[in-house]
N, C-alpha and C positions, 0 to 999 in steps of 0.2 A: 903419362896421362892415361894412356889406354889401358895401362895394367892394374890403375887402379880404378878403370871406369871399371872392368872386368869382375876385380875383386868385390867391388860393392854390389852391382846390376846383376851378375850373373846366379849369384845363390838367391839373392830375392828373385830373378825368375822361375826359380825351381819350385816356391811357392805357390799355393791354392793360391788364386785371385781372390775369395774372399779374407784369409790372411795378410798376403801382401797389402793390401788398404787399410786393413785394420795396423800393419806395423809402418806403414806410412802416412797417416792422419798426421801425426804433428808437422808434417812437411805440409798439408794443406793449411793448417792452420798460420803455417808463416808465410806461406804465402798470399795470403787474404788478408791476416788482420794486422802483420809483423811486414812483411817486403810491402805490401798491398802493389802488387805486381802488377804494374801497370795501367795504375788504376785510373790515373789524368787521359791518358788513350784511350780505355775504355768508355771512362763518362763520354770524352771528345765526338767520340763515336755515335754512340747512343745517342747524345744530342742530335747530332746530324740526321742521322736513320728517323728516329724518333721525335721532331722536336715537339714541344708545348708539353710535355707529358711534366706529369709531376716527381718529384724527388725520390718517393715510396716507387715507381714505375723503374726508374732507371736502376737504383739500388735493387730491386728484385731482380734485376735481368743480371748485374754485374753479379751477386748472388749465384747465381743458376750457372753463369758462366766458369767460376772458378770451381765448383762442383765438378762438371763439364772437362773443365780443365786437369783436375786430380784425377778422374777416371782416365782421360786419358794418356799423360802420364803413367801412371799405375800399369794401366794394360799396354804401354809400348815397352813398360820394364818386362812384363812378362811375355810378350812377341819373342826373343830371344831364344827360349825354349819351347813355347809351345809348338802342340802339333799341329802338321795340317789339317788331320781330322777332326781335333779344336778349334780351331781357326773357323774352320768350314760349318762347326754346328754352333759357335758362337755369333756368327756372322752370315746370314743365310740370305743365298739370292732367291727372291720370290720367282720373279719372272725370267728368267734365263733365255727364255725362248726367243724373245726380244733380242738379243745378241745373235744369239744359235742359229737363227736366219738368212744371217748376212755369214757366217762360218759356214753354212752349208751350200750354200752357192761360189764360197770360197773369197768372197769378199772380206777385205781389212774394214775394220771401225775404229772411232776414236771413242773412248769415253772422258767424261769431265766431269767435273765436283770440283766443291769446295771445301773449303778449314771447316766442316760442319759434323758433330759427334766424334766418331773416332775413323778417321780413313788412313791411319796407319795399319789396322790388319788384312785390307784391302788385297794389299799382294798375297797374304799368306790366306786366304780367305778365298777367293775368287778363282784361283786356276782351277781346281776342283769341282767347279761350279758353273763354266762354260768352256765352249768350246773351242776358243776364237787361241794362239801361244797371245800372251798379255807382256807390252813393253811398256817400261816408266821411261818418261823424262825425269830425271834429278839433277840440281846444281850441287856439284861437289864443295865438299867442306875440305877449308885451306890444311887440316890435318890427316893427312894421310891416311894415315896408319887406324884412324877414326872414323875415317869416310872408306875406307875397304870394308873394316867390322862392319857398318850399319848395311854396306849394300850386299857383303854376303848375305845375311840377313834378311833382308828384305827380295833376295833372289832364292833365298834355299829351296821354294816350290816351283823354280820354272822358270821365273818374272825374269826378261831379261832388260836391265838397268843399263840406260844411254844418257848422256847429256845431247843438250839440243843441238851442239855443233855434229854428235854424232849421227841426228837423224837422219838426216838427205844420205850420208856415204851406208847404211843401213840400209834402208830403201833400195840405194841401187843394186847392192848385194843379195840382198837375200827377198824370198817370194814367196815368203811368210804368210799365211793368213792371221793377220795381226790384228788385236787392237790396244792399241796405244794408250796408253793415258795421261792424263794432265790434271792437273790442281791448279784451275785458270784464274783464282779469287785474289790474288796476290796484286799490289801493287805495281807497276813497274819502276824500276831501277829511275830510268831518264824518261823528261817529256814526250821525246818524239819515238817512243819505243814503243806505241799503240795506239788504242783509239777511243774518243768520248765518247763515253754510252749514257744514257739515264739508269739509277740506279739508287733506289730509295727516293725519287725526285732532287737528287742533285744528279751533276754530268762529273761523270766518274771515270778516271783514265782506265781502263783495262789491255790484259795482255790480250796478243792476239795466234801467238802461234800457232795453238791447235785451230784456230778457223784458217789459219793461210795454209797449215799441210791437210785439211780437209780438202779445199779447194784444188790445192797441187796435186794431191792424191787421188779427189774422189770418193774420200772416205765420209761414209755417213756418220754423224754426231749421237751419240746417246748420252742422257744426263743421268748420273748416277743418286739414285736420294737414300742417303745413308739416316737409320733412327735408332735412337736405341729405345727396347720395349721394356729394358728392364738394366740392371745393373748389370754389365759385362756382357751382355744378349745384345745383337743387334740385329737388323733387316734391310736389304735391297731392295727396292724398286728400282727396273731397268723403264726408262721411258726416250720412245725414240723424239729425236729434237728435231734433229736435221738430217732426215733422212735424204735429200736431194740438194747438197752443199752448192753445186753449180748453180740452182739457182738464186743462189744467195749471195748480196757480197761481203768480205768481209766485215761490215759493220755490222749488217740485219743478224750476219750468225752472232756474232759478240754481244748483240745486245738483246738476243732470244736468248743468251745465256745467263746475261744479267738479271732479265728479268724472272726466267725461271728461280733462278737463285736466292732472288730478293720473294719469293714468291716462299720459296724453302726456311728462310731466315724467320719472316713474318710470324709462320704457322709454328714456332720453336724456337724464339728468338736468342733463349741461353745456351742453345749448342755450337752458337757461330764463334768463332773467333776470333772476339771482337779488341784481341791486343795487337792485331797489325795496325798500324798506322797505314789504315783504307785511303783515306782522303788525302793525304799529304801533298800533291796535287791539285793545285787549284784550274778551272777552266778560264776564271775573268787574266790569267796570267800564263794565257799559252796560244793567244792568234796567230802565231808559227806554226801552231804544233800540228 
């Protein structure tokens, strides 16, 4: 499986990026008018976020979104070989200094985003870019030999890749001026594995990890708002969220982040990605939880 993910992915990384899309359109177009990939979730979605809106409304946004979706695609094929100094003028942090603050007094941060543009060049994009060494959380993929390739990958600049059991034994070894990152937009797995926030004005289960090692740690929050300004161009804004996590508890941070979020989604709503099954979760069906 891996040697033929190789064979196929890796010479189309060697590819111009405007090439590479131009020899991969007929994969967008199966996916949209041929698989219509996931398109019951999408709508499901949209309703939700959106309701009352008319038919032309949602089909625009599902539109925008598989556009959205083929750029991103496309440029994760080509993350593979690119350089960091591509990475870095493709993907540009505006504000840096906003980070640089809390690395110069030698303070860790967390930063958080969402499934929102492209935040797969993130790693290869950002160590270049502040100051702070930058850790990911990832859940590994059950294929080995699969889940090495991607994280080589996605470490080749520095990034050092943990899963979350690894965090806390991390933490106690090393005194790192770190900042962490998270992709907090995801569902959780089971009920009682977070907490209801409002979100789009429904109560939305969200994950809470990065607000509970904020708290544990004392690390301040920054939300990262990723745009893109053009085909394959994108831009950073660093904005700080939670800069003083103790005063918070875990719910008010989880749900400064929701609403930031939902705030991010509104202003660009086909860059969200809107094929997770967000809602799967209901609240009238969790007074335990």
């Amino acid at each position: 499986m891996l040697i033929l993910l190789k064979i196929f992915i890796y010479p189309l990384s060697l590819l111009p990026l405007w090439l590479l899309r131009a020899i991969l359109s007929p994969f967008k177009f199966l996916l949209k008018y041929v698989l219509k990939y996931r398109e019951k979730v999408i709508l499901k979605n949209l309703a939700l976020a959106f309701p009352n809106k008319s038919t032309q409304f949602y089909r625009k946004i599902q539109n925008e979104f598989y556009d959205n979706l083929f750029f991103l695609i496309s440029e994760s094929i080509k993350s593979f070989t690119i350089s960091q100094q591509e990475a870095a003028r493709r993907m540009k942090v505006l504000n840096p200094e906003v980070l640089d603050k809390y690395a110069e007094r030698n303070q860790s941060a967390i930063m958080v985003f969402g499934h929102f543009s492209n935040w797969e060049l993130t790693p290869l994009a950002c160590p270049s870019q502040i100051k702070h060494q930058i850790t990911a959380i990832f859940q590994p993929l059950k294929n080995k030999a699969i889940n090495d390739w991607i994280l080589h990958n996605r470490s080749r600049t520095g990034v050092i890749m943990m899963t979350t059991k690894e965090t806390n034994e991390f933490y106690e070894k090393n005194k790192l001026c770190i900042t962490n990152t998270f992709i907090a937009d995801q569902s959780p797995s089971k009920k009682g594995s977070g907490v209801w926030v409002d979100f789009f004005s429904e109560k939305t289960l969200f994950l809470v990890g990065m607000a509970v090692q904020a708290k544990k740690q004392n690390h301040p929050i920054v939300f990262i708002d990723i745009q893109r300004i053009a085909k394959g161009s994108y831009e950073i804004t660093i904005e700080d969220m939670v800069p003083k996590p103790l005063d918070l508890s875990v719910e008010e941070i989880v749900q400064k982040f929701a609403s930031r979020l939902e705030k991010q989604i509104k202003a660009n709503p086909g860059n969200w990605l809107w094929s997770h099954n967000r809602w799967k979760h209901h609240f009238k069906d969790s007074k335990n939880v």
